[in-house]
N, C-alpha and C positions, 0 to 999 in steps of 0.2 A: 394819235388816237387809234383804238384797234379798229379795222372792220366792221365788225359786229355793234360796235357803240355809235360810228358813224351811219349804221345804214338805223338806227333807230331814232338817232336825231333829226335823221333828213330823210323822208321818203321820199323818192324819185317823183318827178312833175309826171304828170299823166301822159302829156306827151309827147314825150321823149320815148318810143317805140322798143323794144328788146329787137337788135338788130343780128344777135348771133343763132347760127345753127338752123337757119332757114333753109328747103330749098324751094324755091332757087335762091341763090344768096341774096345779102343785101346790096339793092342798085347806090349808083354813086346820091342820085337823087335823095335818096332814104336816109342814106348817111347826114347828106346836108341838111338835111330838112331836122335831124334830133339833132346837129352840130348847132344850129339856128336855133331850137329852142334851148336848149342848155347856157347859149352867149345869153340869149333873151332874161333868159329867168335867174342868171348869175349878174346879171347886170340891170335888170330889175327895168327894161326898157323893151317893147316890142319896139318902137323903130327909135334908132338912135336921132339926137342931134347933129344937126351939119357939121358939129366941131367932131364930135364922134364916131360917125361914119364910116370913116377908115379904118379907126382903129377896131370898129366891131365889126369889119368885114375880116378883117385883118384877122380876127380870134378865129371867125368864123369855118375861114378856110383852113386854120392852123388846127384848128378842131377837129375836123372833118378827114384833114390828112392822119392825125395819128387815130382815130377813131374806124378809118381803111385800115392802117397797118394792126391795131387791135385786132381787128375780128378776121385778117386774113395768119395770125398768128395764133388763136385761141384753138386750144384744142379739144376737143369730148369726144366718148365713145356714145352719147345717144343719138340715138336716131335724128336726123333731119325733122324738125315742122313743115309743116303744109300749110300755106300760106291760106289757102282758100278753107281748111279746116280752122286757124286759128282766127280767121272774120269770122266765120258763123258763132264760134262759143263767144267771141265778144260783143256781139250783137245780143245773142241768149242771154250774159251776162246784161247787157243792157236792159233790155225788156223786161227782165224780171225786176233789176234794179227803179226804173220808172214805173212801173207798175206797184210796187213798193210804197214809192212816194206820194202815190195819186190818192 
């Protein structure tokens, strides 16, 4: 299935963070933490079974190692984000969006 049809069928889970072209990069923490919700939401389980455990640790870390080797491989000419600019517009983003609601 191309790209394009894929990313319409399935919008990304909220969150699961955009970890590339930060600076300062992303820590190993941040990594783990979208490798954690990606097993989570692909296996339809925030915490696994005892029989399952292992094996969703297991993805977990396995995740998280190519999801490092990803973004220490990804390349673009734009400019770095600013981490401390990209909270505020999602906060702004938020406010408005709950104020919306109310």
């Amino acid at each position: 299935m191309p790209w394009e049809v894929l990313g319409k069928l399935n919008a990304m889970c909220r969150n699961i963070k955009t970890l590339h072209n930060f600076e300062p990069p992303a820590t190993e923490d941040e990594i783990r933490a979208a490798a954690l919700q990606y097993v989570r939401k692909v296996s339809g389980s925030t915490k696994p079974s005892k029989a399952n455990e292992e094996v969703f640790a297991r993805a977990v870390d396995e995740i998280a190692h190519v999801t490092h080797h990803l973004l220490a491989e990804l390349v673009t000419a734009a400019t770095p984000r600013d981490r401390e600019v990209e909270v505020t517009r999602a906060r702004a983003r938020a406010e408005r969006r709950f104020e919306q609601a109310a």
